[in-house]
C-alpha positions in Angstrom: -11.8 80.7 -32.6 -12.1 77.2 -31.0 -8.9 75.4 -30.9 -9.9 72.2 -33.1 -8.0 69.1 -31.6 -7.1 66.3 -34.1 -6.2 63.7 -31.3 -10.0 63.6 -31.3 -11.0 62.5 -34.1 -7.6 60.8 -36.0 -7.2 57.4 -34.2 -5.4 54.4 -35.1 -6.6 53.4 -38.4 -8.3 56.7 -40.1 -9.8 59.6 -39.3 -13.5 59.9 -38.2 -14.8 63.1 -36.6 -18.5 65.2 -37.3 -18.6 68.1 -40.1 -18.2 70.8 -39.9 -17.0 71.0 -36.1 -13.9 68.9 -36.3 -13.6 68.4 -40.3 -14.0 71.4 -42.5 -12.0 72.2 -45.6 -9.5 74.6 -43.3 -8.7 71.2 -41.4 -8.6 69.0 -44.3 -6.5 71.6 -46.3 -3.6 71.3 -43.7 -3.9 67.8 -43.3 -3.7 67.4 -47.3 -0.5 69.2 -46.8 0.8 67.3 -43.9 -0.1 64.0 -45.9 2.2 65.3 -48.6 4.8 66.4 -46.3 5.2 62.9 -44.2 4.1 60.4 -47.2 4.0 61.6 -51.1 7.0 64.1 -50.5 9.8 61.5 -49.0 8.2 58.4 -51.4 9.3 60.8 -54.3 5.6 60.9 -54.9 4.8 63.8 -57.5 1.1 62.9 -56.9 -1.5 62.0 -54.7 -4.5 60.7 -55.9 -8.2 61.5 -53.8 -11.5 60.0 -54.4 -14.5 60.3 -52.0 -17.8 59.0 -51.1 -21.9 60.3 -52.0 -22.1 62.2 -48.3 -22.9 65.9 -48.8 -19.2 67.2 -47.5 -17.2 65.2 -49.4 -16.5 67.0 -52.6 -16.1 70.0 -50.5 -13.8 68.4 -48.2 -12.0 66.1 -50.7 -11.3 69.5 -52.9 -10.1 71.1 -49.8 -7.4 68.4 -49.5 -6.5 68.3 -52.6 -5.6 72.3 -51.9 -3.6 70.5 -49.3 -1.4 68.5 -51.2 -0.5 71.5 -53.8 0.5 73.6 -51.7 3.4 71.3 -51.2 4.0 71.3 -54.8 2.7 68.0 -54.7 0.2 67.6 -57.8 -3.4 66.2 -56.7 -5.9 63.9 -59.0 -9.1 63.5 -58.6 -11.4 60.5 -58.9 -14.4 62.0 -57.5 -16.9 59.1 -56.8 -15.5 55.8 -55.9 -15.9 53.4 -53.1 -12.6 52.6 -51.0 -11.6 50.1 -52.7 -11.9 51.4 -55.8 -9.1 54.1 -54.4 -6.9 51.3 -53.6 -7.1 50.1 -57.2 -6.1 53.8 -58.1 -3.3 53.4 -55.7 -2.3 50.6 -56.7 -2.4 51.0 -60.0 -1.1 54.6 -60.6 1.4 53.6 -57.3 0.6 56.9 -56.1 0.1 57.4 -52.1 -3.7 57.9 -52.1 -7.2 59.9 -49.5 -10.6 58.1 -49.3 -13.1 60.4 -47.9 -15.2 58.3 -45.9 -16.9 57.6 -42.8 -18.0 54.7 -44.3 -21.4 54.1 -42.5 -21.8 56.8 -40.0 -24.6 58.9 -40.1 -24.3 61.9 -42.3 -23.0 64.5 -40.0 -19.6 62.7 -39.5 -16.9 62.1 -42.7 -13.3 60.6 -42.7 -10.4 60.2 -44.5 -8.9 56.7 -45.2 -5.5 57.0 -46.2 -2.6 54.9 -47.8 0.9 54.7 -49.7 1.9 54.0 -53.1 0.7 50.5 -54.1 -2.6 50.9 -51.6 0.2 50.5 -48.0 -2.1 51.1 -45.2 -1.0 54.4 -43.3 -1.7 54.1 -39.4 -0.7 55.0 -35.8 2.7 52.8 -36.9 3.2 54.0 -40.5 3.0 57.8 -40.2 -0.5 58.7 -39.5 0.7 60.1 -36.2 2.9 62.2 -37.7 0.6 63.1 -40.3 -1.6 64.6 -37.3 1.3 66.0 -35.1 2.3 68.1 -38.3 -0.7 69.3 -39.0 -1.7 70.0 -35.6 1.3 72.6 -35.5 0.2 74.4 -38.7 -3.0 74.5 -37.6 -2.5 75.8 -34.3 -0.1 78.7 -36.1 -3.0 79.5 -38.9 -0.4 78.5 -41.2 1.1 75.9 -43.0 4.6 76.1 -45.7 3.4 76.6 -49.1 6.0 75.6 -51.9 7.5 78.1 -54.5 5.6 76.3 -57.5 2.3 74.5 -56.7 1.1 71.1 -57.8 -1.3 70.7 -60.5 -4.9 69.6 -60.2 -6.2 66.3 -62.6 -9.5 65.1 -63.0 -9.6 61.1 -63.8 -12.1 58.6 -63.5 -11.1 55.2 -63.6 -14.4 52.9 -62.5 -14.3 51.4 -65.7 -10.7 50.2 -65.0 -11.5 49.7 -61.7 -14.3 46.9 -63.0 -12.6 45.7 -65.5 -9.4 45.0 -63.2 -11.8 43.0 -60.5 -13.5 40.8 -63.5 -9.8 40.0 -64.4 -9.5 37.7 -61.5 -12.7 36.4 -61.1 -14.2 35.0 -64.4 -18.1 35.1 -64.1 -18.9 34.7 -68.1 -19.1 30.9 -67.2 -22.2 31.1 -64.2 -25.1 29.5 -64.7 -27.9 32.3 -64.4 -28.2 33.8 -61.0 -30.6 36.0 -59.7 -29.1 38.5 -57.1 -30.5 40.7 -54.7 -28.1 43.9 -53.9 -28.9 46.4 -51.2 -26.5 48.9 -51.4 -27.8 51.2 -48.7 -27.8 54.1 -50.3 -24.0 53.7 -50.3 -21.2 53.4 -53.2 -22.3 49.7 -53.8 -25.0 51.7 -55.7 -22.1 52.9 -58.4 -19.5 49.9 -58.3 -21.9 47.0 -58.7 -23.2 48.3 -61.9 -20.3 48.8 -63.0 -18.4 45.6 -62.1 -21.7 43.1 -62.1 -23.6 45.3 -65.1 -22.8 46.9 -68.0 -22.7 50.3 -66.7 -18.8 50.6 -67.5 -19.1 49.9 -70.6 -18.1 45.4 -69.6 -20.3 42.3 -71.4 -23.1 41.3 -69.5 -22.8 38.3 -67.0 -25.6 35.8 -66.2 -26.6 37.8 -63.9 -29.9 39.0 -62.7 -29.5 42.2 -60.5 -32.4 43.0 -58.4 -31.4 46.7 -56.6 -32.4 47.9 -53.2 -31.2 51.5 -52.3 -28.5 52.2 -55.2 -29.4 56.2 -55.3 -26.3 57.9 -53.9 -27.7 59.4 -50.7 -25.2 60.2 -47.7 -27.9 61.0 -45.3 -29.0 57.2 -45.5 -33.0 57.7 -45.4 -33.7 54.0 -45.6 -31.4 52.0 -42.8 -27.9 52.5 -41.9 -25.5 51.2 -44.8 -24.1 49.0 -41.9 -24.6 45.5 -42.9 -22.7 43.9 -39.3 -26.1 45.2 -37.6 -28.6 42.2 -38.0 -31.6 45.4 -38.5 -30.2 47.0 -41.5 -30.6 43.7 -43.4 -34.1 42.8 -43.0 -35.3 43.9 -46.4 -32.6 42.7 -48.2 -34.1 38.6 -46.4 -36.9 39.8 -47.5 -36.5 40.3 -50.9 -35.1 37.8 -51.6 -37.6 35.4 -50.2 -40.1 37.8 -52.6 -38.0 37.0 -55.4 -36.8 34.0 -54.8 -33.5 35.3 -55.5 -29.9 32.5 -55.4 -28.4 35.3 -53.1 -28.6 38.2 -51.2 -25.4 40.7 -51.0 -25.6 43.7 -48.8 -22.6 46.6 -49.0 -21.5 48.9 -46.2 -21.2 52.9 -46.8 -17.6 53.3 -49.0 -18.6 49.5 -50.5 -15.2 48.1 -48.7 -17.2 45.6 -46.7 -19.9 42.7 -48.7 -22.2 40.6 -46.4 -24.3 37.7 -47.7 -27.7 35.7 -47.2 -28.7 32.6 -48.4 -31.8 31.5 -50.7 -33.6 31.4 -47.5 -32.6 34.8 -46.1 -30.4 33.7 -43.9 -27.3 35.7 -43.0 -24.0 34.0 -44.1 -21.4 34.2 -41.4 -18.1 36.2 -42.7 -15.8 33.4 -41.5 -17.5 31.2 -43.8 -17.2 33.6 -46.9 -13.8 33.7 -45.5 -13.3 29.8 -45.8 -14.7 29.7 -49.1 -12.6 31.9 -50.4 -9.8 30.5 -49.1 -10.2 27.3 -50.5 -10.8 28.9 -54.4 -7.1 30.7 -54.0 -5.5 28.0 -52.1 -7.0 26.0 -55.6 -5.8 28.8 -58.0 -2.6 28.4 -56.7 -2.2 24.8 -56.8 -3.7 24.9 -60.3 -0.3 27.3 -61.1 1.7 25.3 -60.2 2.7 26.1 -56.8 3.0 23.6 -53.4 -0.2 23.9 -51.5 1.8 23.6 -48.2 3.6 26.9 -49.6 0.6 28.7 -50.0 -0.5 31.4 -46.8 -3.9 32.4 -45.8 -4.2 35.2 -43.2 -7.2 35.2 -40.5 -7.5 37.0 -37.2 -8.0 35.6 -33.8 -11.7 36.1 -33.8 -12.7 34.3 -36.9 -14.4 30.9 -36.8 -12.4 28.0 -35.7 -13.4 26.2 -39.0 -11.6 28.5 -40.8 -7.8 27.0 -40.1 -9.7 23.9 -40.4 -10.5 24.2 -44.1 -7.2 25.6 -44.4 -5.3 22.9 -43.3 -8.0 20.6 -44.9 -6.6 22.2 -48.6 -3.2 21.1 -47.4 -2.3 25.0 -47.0 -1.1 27.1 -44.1 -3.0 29.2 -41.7 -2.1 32.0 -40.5 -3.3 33.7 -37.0 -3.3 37.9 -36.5 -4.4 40.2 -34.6 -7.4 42.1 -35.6 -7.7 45.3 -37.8 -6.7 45.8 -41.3 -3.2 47.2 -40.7 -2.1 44.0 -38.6 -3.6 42.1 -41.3 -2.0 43.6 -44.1 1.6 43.7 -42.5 0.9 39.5 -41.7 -0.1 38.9 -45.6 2.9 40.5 -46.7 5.3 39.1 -44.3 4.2 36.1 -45.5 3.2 36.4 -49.0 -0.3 35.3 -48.4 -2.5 35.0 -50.6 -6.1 36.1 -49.3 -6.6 37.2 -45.8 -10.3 37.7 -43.8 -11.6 38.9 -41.1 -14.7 38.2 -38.7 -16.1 41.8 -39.7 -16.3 41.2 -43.6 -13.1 42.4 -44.3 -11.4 40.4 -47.2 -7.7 40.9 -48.4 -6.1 39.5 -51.3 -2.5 39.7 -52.4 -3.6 40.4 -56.3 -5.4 43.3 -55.1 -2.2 45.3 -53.2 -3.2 43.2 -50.2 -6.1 45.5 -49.2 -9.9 44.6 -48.9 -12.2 44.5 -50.9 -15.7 43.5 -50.3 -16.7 43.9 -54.2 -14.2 40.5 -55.3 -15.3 38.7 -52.4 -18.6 38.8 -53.4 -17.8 38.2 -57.0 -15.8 34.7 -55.4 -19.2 34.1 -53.7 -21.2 34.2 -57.2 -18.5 32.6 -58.9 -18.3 29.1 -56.5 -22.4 29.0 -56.8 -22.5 29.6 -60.3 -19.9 26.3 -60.8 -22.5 24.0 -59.4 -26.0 23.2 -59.6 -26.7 23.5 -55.7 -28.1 26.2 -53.0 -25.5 28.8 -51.4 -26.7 27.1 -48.2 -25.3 23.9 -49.3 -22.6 25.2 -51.0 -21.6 27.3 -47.5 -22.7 24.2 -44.9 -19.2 23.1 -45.4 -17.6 26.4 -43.7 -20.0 26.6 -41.3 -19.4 24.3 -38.9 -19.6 25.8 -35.4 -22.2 27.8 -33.2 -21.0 30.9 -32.4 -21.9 34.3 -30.2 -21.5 37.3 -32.2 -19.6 39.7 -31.0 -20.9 40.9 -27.3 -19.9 43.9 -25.5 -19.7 44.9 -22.1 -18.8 48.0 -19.8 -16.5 47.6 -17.5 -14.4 49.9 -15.0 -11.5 47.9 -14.6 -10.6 45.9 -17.7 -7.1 44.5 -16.9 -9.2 43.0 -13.8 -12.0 41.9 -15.2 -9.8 40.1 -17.4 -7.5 38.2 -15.0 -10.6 36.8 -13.8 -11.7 35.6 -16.7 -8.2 34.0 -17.1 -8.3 32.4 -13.9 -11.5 30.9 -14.5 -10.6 29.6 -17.8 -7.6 27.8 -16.7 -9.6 26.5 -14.6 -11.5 24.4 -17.1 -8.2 23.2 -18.3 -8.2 25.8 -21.8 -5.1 26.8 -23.1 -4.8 30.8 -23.0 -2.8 32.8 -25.6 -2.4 36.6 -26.1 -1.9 37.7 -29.2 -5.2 39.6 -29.4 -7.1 40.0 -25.9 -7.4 36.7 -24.2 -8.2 33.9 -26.3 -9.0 30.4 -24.1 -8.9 27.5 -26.4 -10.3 24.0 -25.0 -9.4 21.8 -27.5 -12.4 19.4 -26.3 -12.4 15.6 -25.7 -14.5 12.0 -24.9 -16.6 13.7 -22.4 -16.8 17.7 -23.7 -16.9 19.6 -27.4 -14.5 22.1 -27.9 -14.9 25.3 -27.3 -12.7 29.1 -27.3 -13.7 32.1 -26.9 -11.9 35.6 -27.0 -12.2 38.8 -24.5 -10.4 41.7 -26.7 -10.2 45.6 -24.7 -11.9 48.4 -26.8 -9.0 50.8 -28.4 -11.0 54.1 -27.4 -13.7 53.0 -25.0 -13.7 51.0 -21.2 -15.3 47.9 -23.1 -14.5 44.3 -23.2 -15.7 42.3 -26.7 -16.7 38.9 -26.3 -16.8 36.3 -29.1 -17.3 32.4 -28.1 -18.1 29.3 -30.6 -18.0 26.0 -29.8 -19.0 22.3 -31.1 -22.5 22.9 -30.2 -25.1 25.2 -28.9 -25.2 24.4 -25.4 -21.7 24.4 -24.9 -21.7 28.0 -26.4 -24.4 29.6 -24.6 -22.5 27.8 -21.5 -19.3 29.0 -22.1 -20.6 32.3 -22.9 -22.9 33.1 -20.4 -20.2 32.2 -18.1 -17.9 34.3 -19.5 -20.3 36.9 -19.3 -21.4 36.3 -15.7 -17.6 37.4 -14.4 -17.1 40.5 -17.1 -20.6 41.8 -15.5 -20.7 41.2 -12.1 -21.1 43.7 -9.5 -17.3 44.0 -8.6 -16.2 44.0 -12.6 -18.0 47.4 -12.7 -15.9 48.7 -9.7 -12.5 50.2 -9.9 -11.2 48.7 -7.0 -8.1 46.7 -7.7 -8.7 42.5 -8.1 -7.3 40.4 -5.2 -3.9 39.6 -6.5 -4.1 35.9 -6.9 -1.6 33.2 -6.3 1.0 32.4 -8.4 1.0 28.6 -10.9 4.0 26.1 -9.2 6.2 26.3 -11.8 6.2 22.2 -12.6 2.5 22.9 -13.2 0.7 22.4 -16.3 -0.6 25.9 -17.0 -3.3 25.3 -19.2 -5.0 22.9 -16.3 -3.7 24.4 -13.2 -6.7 27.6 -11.2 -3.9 30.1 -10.1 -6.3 30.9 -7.1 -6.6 31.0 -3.5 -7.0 28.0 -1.0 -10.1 26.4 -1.4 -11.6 27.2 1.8 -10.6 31.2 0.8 -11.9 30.7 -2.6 -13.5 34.1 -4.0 -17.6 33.4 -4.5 -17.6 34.2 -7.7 -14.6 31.9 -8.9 -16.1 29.6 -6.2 -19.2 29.4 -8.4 -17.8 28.9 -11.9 -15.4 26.2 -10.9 -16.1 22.9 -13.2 -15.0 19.7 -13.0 -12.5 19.1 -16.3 -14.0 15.5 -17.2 -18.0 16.3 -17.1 -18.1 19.8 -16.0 -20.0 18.9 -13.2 -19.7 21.3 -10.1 -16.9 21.0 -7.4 -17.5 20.7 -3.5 -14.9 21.3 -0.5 -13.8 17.8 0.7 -11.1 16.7 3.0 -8.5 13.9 1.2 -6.9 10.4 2.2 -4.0 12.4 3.9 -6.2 15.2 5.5 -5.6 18.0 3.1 -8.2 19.6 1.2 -9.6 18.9 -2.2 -12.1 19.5 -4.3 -14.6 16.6 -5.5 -16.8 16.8 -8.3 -20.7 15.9 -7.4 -21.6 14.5 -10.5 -18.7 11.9 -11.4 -17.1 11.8 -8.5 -13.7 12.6 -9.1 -11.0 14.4 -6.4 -9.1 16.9 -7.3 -5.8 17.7 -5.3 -5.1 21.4 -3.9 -1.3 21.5 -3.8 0.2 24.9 -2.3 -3.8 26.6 -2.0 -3.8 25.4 -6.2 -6.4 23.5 -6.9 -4.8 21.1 -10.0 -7.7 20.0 -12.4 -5.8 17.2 -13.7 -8.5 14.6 -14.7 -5.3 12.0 -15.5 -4.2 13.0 -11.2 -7.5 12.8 -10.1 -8.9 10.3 -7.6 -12.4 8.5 -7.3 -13.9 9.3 -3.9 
């Protein structure tokens, strides 16, 4: 038999592989045992509780860990059906360490297993999901795995109707004025929980709702679009609908219903960051309304959402605070700082009230609850958080990504942005008299030789110039070699960093930095010229000013600049 590999298929966050060649219930057996072995056995954990998604594996699969678990003596209950966060509320609520089987939306061949700790704790590379897989790797390998001398017991639970009634505890929607909602749940578990939580279907009162379904029949094989919201094709009928139907809203859920996108009365897609600011403000309000110091209350984002969204944080008199990206980074930030709500560029929302995990279902119930307060259009109501053209996020091949990068770098200090590294490269231009801000950020891939671009700035033709010229380095000819970049020369210390090239003489300039140079005060394009004392400079063609080259630097210093 083919030796089956986890390292293949369990990555940072989850695992994610194709049935039945790298998941089958052998595999997911022994990792159901190693789960209890590393997590639910030293938490003290007598159970574990496992809920899984409509594809066609994942009873079998989820059943198989389960088998896992016991046969650590660890007891096992299953939720069957549920979307991910609806585990989390299990988790949270039983505090029990808890599986999602998911692949959330992959195409039907693939499954995945989402896993977490009492009270919904993310598990990942950092918090024993690497251990997890090393443990299992060894019993696979040996066909075996320790058995205890008294298995766990097996439970059956459903808890939908708790998990709905939970969610409508912290977001009151009796109040709305009638809205009519279009929901395309893509085949996916939005097709179970929004019933339940938005209907009556649990057994809850009816809301001034009006629900108008697209794809709610369970179907892991996905036969009408991908249940992947983030890609601009698979929600075309959800605009369309509700231009049909004239609709308040559109709300589209991904495959395990942990991610909610939205579109406006006029179909148009509603950027995440400006969910993300909107919901921000309605728990930075909840807070203050408690009682509490809005300068004490925390909101997490990462360093890819919209620059309005620390804007309209700071605006409520509350603190942002910046992460890197991916739930587990997220997570740890919140509860470090006690945030209270925490979103991400991809549709990922976290709240404190909810374990600090995501859930896509009470952001969307924030979204329907901040229209239904007012008479006006969700494109009105959201023209307040949506301040700044952005990119999307772009990505590139490359060969040679730490080089690729330094160029960017370079090139970006040369246009006098500040550059941090928390996440990637981020290159922040804070903007002034002459130029509109701009940033933009250039993250590695974890698994692949890709660089992710995102860029916004005050307007459109900044944007498309900032990106296109970010773009123009990442893929030109030599970022797609593997040849090492020429080193380049290092800032003078008394420098300014943020405004100081750290490149070559000018007459040994690279083309391609040679090319992208720009003038700091009008972004005009720089020649070679020769100064008062005979050394080099550079001199920008449209206003005129000199820049000094001190030590083969040029320094872009508009305020140490000279009129030629």
């Amino acid at each position: 038999m083919t030796r089956i590999d986890l390292s293949a298929f369990i990555k940072a966050y989850d695992v994610r592989g194709t049935v039945p060649d790298q998941l089958n219930p052998e595999v997911c057996r022994v990792l159901g045992a190693a789960f209890a072995e590393v997590v639910a056995i030293p938490e003290g954990a007598e159970q574990v509780v496992i809920g899984h998604d409509m594809r066609p594996s994942s009873p079998e699969l989820s059943r198989a860990f389960a088998e896992g678990v016991r046969d650590r003596g660890v007891g096992a209950i299953l939720i069957g059906l549920c979307s991910t966060d609806g585990l989390y509320h299990a988790s949270g609520m039983l505090n029990l360490p808890g599986a999602m089987f998911t692949a959330s939306h992959n195409p039907a061949q693939y499954n995945g297993i989402k896993l977490c700790r009492a009270g919904a704790r993310p598990v990942g590379q950092d918090s024993g999901l690497f251990q997890i897989k090393d443990v299992a790797q060894q019993w696979l390998d040996a066909a075996d795995h320790d058995v205890a001398t008294e298995r766990g017991g097996l439970e059956e639970r459903s808890t939908l109707a708790d998990y709905a009634a939970f969610l409508r505890s912290l977001v009151d929607l009796s109040g709305s004025r009638p809205l009519k909602v279009v929901v395309d749940a893509g085949n996916g578990m939005g097709g179970l929980t929004v019933p339940a939580v938005l209907g009556t279907a649990a057994g809850l009162a009816d809301l001034p709702l009006e629900i108008i379904p697209l794809y709610f029949e369970l179907d892991g094989t996905f036969p009408n679009h991908e249940a992947n919201p983030l890609d601009p094709a698979n929600i075309v009928d959800l605009q369309a609908a509700v231009l049909e139907h004239g609709a308040d809203l559109g709300l589209a859920f991904d495959g395990d219903a942990d991610r909610c996108f939205a579109v406006d009365e006029q179909g148009r897609a509603v950027s995440a960051s400006a969910i993300t600011g909107l919901v921000a403000t309605r728990e930075i309000a909840r807070e203050v309304a408690a009682g509490k110091n809005a300068a004490d209350v925390s909101i997490v984002h990462n360093v890819i959402t919209s620059a309005a969204v620390p804007e309209v944080i700071a605006e409520a008199g509350a603190t942002a605070v910046r992460t890197r990206v991916g739930h587990s980074f997220v997570k740890a930030t919140m509860a470090q700082h006690q945030a209270v709500f925490g979103g991400e560029h991809s549709a990922h929302y976290y709240f404190r009230d909810f374990w600090f995990a995501d859930t896509g279902m009470l952001a969307a119930m924030h979204v329907l609850a901040a229209l239904g307060e007012q008479q006006g259009t969700l494109s009105q109501l959201i023209g307040a958080f949506d301040r700044y053209p952005a990119s999307g996020e772009i990505n590139s091949t490359v060969a040679d990504v730490p080089a690729v990068t330094a160029r960017v770098k370079a090139w970006a200090q040369a246009q006098g942005a500040q550059i941090d590294e928390v996440d990637g490269l981020t290159a922040t231009f804070a903007g002034s008299d002459a130029a509109p801000m701009w940033w933009f950020n250039l993250r590695p891939s974890n698994t692949e030789p890709l660089l992710r671009l995102n860029a916004e700035a005050g307007d459109l033709a900044t944007m498309e110039r900032i990106r296109d010229a970010v773009l123009a380095i990442v893929r030109a000819p030599q970022a797609q070699t593997t040849e090492p970049a020429e080193a380049a020369a290092p800032v003078a210390a008394a420098a300014p960093a943020a405004a100081v090239a750290p490149v070559a003489a000018a007459a040994n300039l690279e083309p391609w930095l040679r090319e992208i140079l720009r003038c700091p005060a009008c972004r005009g394009d720089l020649r070679d010229a020769t100064g008062l004392n005979g050394a080099p400079e550079l001199v920008c063609t449209q206003c005129a000013l000199a820049y000094r080259i001190d030590d083969g630097i040029p320094v872009l210093l508009v305020d140490e600049a000279r009129q030629a």
